[in-house]
Every structure is written in C-alpha cells, then in structure tokens.
C-alpha positions as protocol buffer text, in pm:
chain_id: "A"
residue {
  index: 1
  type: UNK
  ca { x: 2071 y: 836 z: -282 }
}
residue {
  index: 2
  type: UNK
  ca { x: 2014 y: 1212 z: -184 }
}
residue {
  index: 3
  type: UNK
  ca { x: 1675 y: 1220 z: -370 }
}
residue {
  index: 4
  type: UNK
  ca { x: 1318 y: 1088 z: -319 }
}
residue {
  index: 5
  type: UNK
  ca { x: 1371 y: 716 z: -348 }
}
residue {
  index: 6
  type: UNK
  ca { x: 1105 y: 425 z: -237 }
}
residue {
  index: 7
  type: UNK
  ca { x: 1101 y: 51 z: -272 }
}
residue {
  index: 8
  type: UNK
  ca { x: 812 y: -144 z: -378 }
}
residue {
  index: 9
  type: UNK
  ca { x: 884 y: -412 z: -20 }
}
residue {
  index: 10
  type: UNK
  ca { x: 526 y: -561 z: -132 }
}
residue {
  index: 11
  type: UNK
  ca { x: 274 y: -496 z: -426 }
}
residue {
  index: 12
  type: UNK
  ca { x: -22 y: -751 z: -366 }
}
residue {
  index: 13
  type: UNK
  ca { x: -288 y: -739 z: -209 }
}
residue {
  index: 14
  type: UNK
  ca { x: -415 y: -896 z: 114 }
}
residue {
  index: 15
  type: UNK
  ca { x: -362 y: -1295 z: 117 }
}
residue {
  index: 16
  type: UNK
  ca { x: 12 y: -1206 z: -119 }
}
residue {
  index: 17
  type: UNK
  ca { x: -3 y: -1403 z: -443 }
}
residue {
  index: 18
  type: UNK
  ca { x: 2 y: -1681 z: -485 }
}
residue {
  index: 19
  type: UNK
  ca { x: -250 y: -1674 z: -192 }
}
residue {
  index: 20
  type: UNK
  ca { x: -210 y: -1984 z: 46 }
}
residue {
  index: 21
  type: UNK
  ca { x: -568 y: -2148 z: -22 }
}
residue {
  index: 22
  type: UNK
  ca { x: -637 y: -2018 z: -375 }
}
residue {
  index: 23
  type: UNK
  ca { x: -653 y: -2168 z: -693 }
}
residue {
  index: 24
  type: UNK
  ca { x: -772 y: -1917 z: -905 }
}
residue {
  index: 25
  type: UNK
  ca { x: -663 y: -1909 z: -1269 }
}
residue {
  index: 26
  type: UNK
  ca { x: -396 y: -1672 z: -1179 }
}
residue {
  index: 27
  type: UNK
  ca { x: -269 y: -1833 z: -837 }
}
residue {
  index: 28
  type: UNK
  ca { x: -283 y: -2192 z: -1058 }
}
residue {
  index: 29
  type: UNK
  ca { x: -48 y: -2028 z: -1276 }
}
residue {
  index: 30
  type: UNK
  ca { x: 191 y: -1961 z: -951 }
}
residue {
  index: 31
  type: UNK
  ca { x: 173 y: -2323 z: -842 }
}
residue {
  index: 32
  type: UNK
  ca { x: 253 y: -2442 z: -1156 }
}
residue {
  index: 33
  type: UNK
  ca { x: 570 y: -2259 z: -1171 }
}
residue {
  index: 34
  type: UNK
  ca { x: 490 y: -2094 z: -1464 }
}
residue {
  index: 35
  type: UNK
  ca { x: 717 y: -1807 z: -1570 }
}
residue {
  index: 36
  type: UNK
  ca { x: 469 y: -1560 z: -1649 }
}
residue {
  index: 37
  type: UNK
  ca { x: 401 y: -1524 z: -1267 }
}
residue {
  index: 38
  type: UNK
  ca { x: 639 y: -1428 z: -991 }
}
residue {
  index: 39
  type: UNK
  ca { x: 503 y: -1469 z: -620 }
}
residue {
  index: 40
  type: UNK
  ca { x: 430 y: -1111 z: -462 }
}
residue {
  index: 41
  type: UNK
  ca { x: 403 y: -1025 z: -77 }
}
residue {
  index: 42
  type: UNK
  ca { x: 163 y: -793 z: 58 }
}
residue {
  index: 43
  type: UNK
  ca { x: 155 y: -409 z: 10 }
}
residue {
  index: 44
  type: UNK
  ca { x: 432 y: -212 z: 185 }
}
residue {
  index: 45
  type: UNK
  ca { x: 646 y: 67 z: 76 }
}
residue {
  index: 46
  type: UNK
  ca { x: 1034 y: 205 z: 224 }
}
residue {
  index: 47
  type: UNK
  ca { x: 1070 y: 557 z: 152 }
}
residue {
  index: 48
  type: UNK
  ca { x: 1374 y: 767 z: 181 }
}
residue {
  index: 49
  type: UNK
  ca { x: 1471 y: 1127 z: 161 }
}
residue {
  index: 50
  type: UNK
  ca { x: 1862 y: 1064 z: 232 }
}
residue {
  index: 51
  type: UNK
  ca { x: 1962 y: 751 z: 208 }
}
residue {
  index: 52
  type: UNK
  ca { x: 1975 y: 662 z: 562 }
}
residue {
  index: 53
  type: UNK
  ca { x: 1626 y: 723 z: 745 }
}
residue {
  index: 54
  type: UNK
  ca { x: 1368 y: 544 z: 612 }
}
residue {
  index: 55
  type: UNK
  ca { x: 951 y: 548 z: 649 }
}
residue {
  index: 56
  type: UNK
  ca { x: 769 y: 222 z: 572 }
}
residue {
  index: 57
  type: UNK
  ca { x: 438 y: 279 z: 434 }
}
residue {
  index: 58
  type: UNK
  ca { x: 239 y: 42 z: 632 }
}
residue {
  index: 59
  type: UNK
  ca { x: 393 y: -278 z: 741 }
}
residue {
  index: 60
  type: UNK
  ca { x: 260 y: -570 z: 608 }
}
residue {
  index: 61
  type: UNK
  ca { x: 209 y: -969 z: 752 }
}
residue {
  index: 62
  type: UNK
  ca { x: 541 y: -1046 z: 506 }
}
residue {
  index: 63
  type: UNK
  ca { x: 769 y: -732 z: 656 }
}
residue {
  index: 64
  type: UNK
  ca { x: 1057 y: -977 z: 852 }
}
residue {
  index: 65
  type: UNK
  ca { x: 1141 y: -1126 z: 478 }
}
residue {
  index: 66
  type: UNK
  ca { x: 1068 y: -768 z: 304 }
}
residue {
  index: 67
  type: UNK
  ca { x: 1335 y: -650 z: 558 }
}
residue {
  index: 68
  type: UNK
  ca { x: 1585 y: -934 z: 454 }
}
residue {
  index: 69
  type: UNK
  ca { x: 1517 y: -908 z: 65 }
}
residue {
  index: 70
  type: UNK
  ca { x: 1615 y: -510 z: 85 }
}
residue {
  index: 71
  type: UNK
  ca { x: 1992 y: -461 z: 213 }
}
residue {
  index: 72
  type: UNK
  ca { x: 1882 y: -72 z: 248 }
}
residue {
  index: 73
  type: UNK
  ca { x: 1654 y: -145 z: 530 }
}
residue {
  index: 74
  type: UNK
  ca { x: 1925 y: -405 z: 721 }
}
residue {
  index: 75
  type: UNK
  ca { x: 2080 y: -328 z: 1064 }
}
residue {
  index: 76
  type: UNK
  ca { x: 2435 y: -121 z: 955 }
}
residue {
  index: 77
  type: UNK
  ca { x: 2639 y: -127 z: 1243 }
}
residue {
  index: 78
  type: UNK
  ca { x: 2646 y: -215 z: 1618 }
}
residue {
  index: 79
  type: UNK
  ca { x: 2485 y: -466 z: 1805 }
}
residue {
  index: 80
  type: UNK
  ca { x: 2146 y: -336 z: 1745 }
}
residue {
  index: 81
  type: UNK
  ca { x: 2012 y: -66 z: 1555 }
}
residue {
  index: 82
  type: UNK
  ca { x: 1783 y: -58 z: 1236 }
}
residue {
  index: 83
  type: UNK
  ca { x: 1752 y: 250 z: 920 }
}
residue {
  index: 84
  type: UNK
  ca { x: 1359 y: 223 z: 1028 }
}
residue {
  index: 85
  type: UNK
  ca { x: 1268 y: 550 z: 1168 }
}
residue {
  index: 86
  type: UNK
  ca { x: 873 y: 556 z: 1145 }
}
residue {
  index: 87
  type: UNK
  ca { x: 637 y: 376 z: 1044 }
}
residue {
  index: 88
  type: UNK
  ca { x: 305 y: 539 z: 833 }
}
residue {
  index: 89
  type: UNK
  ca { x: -42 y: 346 z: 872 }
}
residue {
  index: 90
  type: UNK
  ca { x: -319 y: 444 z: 559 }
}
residue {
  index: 91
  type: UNK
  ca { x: -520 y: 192 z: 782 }
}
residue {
  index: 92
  type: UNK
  ca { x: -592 y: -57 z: 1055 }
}
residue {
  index: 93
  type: UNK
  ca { x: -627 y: -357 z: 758 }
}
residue {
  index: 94
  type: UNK
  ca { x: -452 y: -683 z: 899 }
}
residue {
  index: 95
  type: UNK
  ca { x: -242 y: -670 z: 586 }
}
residue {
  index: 96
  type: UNK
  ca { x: -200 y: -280 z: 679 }
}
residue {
  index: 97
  type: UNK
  ca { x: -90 y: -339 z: 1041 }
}
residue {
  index: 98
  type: UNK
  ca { x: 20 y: -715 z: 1132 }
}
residue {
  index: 99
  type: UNK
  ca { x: 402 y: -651 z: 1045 }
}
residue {
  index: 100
  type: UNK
  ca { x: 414 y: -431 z: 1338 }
}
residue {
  index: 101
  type: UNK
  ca { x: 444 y: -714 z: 1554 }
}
residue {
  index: 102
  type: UNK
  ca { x: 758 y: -819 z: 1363 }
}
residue {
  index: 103
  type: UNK
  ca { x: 922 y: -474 z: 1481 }
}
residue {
  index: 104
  type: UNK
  ca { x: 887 y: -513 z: 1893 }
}
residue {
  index: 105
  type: UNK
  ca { x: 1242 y: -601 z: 1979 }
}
residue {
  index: 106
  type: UNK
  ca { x: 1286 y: -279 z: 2161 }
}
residue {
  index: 107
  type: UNK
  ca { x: 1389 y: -79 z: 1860 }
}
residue {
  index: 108
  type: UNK
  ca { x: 1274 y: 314 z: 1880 }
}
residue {
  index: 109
  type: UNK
  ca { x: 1104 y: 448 z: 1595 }
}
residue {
  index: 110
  type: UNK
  ca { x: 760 y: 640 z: 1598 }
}
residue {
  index: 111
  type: UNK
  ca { x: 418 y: 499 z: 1435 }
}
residue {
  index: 112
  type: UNK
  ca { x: 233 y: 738 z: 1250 }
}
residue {
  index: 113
  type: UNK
  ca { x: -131 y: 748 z: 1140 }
}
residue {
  index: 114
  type: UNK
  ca { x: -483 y: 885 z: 1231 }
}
residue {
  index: 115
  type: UNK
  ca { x: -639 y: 908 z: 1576 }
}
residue {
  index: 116
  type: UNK
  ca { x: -890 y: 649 z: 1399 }
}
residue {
  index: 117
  type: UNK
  ca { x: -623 y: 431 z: 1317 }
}
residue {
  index: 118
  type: UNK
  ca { x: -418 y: 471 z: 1635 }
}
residue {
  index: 119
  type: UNK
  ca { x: -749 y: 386 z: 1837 }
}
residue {
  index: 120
  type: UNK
  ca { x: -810 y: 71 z: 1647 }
}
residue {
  index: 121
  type: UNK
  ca { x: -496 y: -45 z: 1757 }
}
residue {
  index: 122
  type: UNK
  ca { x: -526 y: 50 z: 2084 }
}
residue {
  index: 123
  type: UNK
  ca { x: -800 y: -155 z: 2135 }
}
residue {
  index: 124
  type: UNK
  ca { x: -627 y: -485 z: 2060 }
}
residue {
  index: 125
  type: UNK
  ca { x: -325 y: -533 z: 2352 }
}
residue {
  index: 126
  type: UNK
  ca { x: -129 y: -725 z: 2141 }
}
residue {
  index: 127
  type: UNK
  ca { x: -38 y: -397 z: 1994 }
}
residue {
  index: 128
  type: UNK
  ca { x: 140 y: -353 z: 2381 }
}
residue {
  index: 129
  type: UNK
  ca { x: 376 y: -562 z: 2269 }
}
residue {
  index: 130
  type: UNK
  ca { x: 531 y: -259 z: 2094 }
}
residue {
  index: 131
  type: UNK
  ca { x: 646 y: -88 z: 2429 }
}
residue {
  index: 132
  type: UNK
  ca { x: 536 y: 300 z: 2449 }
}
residue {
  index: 133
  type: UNK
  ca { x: 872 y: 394 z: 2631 }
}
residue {
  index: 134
  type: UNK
  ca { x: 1081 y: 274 z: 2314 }
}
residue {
  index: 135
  type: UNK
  ca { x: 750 y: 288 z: 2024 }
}
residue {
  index: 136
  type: UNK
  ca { x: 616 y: 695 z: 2008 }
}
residue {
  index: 137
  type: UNK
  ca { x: 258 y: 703 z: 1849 }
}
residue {
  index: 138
  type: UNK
  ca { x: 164 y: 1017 z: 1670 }
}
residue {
  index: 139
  type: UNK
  ca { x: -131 y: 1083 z: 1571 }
}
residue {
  index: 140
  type: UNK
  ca { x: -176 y: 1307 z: 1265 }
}
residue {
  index: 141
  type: UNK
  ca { x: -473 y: 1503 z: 1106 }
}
residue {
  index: 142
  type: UNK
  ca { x: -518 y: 1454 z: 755 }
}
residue {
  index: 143
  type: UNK
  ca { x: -405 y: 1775 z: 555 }
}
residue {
  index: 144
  type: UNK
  ca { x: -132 y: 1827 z: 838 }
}
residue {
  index: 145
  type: UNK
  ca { x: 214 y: 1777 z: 724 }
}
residue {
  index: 146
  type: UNK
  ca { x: 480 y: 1555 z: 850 }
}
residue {
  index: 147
  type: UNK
  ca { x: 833 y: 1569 z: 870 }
}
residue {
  index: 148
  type: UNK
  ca { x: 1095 y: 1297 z: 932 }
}
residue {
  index: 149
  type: UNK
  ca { x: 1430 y: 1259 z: 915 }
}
residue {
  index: 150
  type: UNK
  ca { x: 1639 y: 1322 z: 616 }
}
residue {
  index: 151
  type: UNK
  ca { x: 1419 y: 1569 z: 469 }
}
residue {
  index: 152
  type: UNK
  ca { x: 1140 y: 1380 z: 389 }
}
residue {
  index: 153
  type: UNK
  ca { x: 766 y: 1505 z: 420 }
}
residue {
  index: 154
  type: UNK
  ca { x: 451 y: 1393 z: 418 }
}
residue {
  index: 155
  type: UNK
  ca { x: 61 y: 1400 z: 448 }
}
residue {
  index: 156
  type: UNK
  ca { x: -225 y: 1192 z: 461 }
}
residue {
  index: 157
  type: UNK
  ca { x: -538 y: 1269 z: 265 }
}
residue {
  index: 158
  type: UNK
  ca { x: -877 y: 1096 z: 256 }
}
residue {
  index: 159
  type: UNK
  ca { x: -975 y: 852 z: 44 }
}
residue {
  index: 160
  type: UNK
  ca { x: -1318 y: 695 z: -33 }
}
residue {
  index: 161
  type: UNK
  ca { x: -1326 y: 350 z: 118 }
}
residue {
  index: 162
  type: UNK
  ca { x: -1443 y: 186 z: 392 }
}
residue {
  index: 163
  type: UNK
  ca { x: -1342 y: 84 z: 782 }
}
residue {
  index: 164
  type: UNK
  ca { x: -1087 y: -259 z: 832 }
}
residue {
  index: 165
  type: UNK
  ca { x: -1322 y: -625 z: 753 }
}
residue {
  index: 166
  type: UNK
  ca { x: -1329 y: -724 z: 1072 }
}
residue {
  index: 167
  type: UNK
  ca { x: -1447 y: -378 z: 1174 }
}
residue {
  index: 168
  type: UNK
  ca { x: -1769 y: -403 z: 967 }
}
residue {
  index: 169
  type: UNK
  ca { x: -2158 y: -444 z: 1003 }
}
residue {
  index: 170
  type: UNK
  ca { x: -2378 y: -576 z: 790 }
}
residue {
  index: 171
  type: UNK
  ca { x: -2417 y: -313 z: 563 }
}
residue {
  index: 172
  type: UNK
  ca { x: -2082 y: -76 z: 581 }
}
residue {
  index: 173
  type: UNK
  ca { x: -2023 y: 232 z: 406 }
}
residue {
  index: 174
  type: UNK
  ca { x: -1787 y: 165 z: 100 }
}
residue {
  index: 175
  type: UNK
  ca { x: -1782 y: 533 z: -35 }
}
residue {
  index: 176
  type: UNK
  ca { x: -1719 y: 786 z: 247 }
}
residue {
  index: 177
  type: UNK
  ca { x: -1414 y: 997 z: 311 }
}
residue {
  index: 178
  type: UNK
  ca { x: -1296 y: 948 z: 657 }
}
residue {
  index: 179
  type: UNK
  ca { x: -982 y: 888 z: 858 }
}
residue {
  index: 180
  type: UNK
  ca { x: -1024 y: 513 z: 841 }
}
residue {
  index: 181
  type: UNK
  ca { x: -892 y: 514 z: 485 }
}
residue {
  index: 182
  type: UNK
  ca { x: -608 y: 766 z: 377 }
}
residue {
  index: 183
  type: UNK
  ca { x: -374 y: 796 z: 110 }
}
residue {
  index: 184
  type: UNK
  ca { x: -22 y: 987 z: 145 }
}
residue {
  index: 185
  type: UNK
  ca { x: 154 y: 1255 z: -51 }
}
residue {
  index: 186
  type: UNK
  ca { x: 524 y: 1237 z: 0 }
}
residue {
  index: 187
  type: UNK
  ca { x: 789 y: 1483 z: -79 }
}
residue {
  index: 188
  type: UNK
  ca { x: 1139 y: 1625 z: -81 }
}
residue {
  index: 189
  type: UNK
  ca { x: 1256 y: 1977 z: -220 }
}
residue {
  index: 190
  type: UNK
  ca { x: 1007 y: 1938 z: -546 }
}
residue {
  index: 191
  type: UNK
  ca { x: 982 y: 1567 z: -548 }
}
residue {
  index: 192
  type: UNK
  ca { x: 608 y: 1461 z: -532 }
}
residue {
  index: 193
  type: UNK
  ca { x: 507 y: 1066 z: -496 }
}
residue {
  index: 194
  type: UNK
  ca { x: 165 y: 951 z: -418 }
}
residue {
  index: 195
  type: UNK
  ca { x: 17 y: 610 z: -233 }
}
residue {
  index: 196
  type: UNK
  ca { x: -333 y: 531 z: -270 }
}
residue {
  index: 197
  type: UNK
  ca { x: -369 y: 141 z: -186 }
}
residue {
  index: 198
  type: UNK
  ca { x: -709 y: 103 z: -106 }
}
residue {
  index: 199
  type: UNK
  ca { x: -997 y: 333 z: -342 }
}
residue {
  index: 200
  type: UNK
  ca { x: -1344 y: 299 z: -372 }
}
residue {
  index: 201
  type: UNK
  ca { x: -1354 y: 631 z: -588 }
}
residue {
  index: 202
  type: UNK
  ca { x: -1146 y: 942 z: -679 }
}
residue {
  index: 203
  type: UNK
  ca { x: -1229 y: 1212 z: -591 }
}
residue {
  index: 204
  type: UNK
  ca { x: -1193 y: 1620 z: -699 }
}
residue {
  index: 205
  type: UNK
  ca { x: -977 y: 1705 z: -408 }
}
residue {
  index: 206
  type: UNK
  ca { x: -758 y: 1372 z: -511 }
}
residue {
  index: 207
  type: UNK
  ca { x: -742 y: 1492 z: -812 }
}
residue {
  index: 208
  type: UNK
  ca { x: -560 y: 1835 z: -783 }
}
residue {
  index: 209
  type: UNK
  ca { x: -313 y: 1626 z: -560 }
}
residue {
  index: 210
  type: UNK
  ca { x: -288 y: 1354 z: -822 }
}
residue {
  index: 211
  type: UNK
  ca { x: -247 y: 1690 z: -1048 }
}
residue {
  index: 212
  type: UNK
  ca { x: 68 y: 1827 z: -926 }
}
residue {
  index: 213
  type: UNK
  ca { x: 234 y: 1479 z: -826 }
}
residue {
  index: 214
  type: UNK
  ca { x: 575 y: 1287 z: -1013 }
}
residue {
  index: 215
  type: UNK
  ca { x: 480 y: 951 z: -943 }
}
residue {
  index: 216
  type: UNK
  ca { x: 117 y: 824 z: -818 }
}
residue {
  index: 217
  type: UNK
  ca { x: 111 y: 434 z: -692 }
}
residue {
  index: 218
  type: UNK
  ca { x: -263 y: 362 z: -701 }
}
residue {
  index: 219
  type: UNK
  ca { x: -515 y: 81 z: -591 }
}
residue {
  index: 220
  type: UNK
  ca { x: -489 y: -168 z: -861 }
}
residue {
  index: 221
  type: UNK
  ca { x: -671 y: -487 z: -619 }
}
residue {
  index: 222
  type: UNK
  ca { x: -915 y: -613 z: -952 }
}
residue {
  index: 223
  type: UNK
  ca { x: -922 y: -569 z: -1279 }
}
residue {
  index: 224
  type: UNK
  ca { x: -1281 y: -592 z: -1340 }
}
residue {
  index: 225
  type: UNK
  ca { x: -1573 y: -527 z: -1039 }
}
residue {
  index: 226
  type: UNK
  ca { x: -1717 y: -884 z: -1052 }
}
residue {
  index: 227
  type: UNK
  ca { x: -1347 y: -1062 z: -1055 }
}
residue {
  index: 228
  type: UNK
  ca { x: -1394 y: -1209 z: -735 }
}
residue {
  index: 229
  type: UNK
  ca { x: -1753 y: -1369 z: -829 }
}
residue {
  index: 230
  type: UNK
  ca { x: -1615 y: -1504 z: -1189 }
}
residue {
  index: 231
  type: UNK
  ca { x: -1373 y: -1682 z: -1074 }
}
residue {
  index: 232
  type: UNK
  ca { x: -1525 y: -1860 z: -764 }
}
residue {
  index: 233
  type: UNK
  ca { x: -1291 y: -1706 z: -523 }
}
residue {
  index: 234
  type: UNK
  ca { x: -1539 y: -1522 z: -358 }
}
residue {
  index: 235
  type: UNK
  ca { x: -1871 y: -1305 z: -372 }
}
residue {
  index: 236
  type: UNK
  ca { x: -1813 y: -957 z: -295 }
}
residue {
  index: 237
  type: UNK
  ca { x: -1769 y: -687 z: -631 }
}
residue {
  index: 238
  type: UNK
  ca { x: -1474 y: -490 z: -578 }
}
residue {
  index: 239
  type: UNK
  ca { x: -1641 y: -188 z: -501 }
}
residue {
  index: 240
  type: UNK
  ca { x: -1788 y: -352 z: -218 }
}
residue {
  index: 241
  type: UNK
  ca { x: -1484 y: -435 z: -53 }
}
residue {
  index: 242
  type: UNK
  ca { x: -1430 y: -46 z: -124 }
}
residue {
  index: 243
  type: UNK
  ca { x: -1171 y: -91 z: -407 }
}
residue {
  index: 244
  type: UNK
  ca { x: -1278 y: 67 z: -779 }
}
residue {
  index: 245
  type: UNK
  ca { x: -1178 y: -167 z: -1044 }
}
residue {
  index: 246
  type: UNK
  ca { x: -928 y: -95 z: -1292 }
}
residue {
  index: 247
  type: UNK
  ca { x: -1135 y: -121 z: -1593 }
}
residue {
  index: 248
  type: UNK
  ca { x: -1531 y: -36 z: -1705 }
}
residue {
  index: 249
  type: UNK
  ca { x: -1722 y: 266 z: -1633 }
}
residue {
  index: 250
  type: UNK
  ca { x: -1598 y: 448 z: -1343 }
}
residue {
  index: 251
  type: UNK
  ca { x: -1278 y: 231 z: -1347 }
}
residue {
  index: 252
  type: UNK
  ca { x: -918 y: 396 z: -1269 }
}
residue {
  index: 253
  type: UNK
  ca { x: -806 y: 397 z: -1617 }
}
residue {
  index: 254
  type: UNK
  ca { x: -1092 y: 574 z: -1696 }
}
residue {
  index: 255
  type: UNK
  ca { x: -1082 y: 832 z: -1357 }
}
residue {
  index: 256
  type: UNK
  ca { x: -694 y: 910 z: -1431 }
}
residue {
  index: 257
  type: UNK
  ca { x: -638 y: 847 z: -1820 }
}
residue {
  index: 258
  type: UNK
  ca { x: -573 y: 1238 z: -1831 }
}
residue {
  index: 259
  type: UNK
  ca { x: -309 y: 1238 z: -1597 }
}
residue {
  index: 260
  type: UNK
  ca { x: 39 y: 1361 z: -1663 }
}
residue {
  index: 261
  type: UNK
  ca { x: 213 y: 1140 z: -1375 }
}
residue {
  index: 262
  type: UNK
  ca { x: 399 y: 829 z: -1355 }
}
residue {
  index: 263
  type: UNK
  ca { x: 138 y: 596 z: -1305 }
}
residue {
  index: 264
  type: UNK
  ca { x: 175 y: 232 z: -1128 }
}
residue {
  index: 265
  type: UNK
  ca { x: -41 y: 10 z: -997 }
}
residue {
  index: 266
  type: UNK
  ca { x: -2 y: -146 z: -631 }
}
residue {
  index: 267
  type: UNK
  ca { x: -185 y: -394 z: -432 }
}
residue {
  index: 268
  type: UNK
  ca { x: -309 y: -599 z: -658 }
}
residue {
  index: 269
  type: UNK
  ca { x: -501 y: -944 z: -584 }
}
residue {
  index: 270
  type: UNK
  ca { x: -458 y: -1217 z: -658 }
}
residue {
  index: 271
  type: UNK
  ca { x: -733 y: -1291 z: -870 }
}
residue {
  index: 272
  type: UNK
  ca { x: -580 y: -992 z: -1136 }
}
residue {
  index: 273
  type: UNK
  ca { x: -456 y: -1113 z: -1436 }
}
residue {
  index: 274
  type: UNK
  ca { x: -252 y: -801 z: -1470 }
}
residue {
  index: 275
  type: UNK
  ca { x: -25 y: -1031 z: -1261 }
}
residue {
  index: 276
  type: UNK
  ca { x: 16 y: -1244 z: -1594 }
}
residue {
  index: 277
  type: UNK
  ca { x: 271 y: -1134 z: -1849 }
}
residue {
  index: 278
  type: UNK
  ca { x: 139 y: -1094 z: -2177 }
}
residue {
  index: 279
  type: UNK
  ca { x: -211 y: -1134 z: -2069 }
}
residue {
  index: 280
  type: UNK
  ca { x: -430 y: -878 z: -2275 }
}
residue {
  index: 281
  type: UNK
  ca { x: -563 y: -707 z: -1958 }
}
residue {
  index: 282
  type: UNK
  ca { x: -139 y: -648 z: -1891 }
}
residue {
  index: 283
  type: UNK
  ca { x: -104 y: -529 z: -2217 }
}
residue {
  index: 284
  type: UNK
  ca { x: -419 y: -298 z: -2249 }
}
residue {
  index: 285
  type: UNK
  ca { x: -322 y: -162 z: -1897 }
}
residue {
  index: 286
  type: UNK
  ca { x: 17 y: -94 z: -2015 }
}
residue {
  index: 287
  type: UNK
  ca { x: -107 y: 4 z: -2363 }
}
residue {
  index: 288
  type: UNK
  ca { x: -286 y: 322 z: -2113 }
}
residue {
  index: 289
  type: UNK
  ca { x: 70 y: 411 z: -1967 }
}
residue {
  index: 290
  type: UNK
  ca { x: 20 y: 226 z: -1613 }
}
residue {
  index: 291
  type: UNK
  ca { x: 317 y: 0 z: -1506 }
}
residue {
  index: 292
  type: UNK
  ca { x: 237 y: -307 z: -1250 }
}
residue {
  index: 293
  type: UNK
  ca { x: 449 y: -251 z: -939 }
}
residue {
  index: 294
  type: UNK
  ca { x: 654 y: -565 z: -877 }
}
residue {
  index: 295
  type: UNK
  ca { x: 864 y: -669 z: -523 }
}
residue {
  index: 296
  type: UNK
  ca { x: 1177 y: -473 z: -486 }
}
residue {
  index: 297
  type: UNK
  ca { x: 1086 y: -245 z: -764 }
}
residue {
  index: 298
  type: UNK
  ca { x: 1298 y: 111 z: -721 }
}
residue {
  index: 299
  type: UNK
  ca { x: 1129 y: 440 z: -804 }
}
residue {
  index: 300
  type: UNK
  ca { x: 1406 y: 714 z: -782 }
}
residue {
  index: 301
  type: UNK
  ca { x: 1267 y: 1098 z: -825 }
}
C-alpha cells in the first residue's frame, strides 16, 4: 500500500442493520432479503500508513468477524501475532468499546483515547481482562498528536455530543465539546482523512479541520431528526441522542454542502433509508456529492 489507506470494517450504527429486534421499514427490507439492502456491522475503521501496522478506529461488538472478513488485518506468520498495533477510542459507547474484549488473548498493542474515555473503562473490571503487562493505555489530550507505526499520525478533536447512554441523567447535555466525544484527523506525508461518528453539531474549529482534509467520514446515524419517532422504533429526535440529522435546517448537508472534500457518510442506523438503493433520500444525498460508506469499503489517499 505505501499510502494512507483505511477500511470501512463497519458503517452502521449501534444495534448493526438489520438490527436483531427491529422491524422498521428499512430492517423489514433486510429480512425480506431484498436486494436493495445489504446487512452492515457496527462502526469501526482499520487504518494504515504502510501496509503492515494498522490502527482500528474504535472496535466495535462485530470486530472478531470484521477481523475475518479483512485478510489485511489476519495473523501473517507464526504461531501468534496480529497487524493490530493500537487501538483509537472517539468514545466509551458499547458499540465504541465492546470489541475490545474480543482482543484479550495476550496480544500487545496499545489503546488510545482520552483520560475521560480511559477512566470510563477503568471503572468496569471486565476491561482487566485486557492485561496491562501485554495492553499499554495511553491517554491523549485532544489537539496532541499521535504517532504510530508506519508513519501514520493522528489527533483527536472535540466534537459536540454527549457522554455514553448508560452514562446519562435525566437531562444530559447533547451539545457540549468535551473529551467524552472526539473525532480524529489522520495523516501521512500530506494525506488528510477525517472520522466524525457521533455529531450533535459542527462546529468553526471543525470546520477549518474539515477545511484542509482529503477525505471526511461523518455521522450519518438519521436522515431526518424525528426518524426514530416516525417509524415507531423509538422516541428520542436525533439530536437528542446527540447526532445532527442529515437533512433540514441545521442538517449536515446543509453544515458541509461547501466543502471541497471527499465526503461519506458512516454510522448510519438502521432506521436510514439512505441504506435503501434507489430510495430518494439515497439519491438526493448522493445528488449533494456524499457517498454511503458500505462494509469493506477501501478509501486509498
């Protein structure tokens, strides 16, 4: 490879699509077989510099069979031994942080995310099962920038959103910018990719990164705010679960439609019917230059 490369491992949202329980005009679609839809795991991202060393952007409930669907990421040679060489939280979310526990066979590679992050883990011991002699956790400051190996960089930012679900109160804070919700600028030599899964705004400092970037992935959970509520699968808006819809005042497609990037949208849930080809929310979305980020999709810079 030799250049900035990632693959899409996942590109729904929490709950994958179809979503076990659901049936949703979209995940009915699923169930019935019908070609228009093709299942999706949960939100995940390899990303390589080199070829070799790789960083997973957050690891995801469906990582084991993300792992096996992407021969880059399989164990090359030896008894044991894996391409994995860190792994980069943008949040405590289950969907965010469960896979972990799929990587605890006594493989070394480091865990990398904010102190708020890292503490949120810390506070459940099943996260022990990933054994601090053989697992480094680093924590890193937003704005600071990371290196790994082969040449690849990278820096979380933050992002208006909101603390994991089971972490809220009654009322939580959808809109702040703290370390509990951060997006990540990656790069190599002039290479710039962004990846924003989780949004509840954008902001001017997002902006001048979103400015300068090749490719931005960005939170593309609902089409509409009141998705959720229309279709009886639940009763929260979108911007209440601290995710800004794609479309309507204050949407994404109305917060980037200036923006000179490659432009795809990731986690999306499965309520969306993006997620339908040929549906006329797909083809408006794609009429405004966004792609729909599919499993195994390659993005080579």
């Amino acid at each position: 490879m030799g250049r900035l490369t990632a693959i899409v491992l996942g590109s729904a949202a929490g709950g994958g699509f179809p979503q076990w329980n659901c049936r949703c005009p979209v995940c009915s679609l699923a169930w019935a077989g019908d070609a228009r839809v093709r299942p999706r795991t949960q939100a995940s991202l390899a990303v390589t510099a080199d070829g070799e060393s790789w960083l997973l952007i957050n690891a995801s409930p469906d990582l084991r069979e993300q792992l096996r669907q992407s021969k880059a990421l399989h164990p090359h040679a030896g008894t044991r031994g894996s391409p994995i060489k860190a792994v980069l939280l943008t949040g405590a979310e289950i969907d965010q942080v469960a896979g972990l526990l799929s990587l605890r066979e006594r493989e070394p590679f480091t865990i990398c995310a904010t102190a708020a992050t890292h503490a949120t883990l810390a506070e459940n011991s099943i996260f022990s099962a990933l054994a601090p002699d053989v697992v480094t956790r680093k924590a890193s400051v937003p704005g600071t920038s990371l290196a790994f190996p082969g040449g690849l960089e990278a820096q979380l930012f933050t992002v208006p959103g909101k603390v994991p679900l089971y972490l809220e109160d009654e009322s939580p804070d959808t809109t702040s910018e703290t370390a509990a919700n951060v997006g990540v600028e990656l790069s190599a030599g002039s290479a710039r990719m962004l990846v924003i899964p989780g949004a509840a705004a954008v902001t001017a400092a997002m902006m001048e990164r979103i400015a300068r970037a090749d490719v931005v992935l960005f939170d593309g959970t609902l089409f509409r705010d009141d998705e959720m509520i229309a279709t009886g699968a639940g009763t929260k808006t979108g911007r209440r679960m601290g995710h800004m819809p794609i479309d309507g005042a204050g949407g994404s497609l109305a917060a980037l439609g200036g923006i000179s990037a490659r432009r795809i949208y990731l986690h999306i849930n499965n309520t969306n019917p993006i997620l339908v080809d040929g549906s006329p929310e797909r083809a408006y979305v794609e009429g405004k230059g966004w792609e729909i980020a599919e499993d195994g999709m390659e993005i080579v810079l």
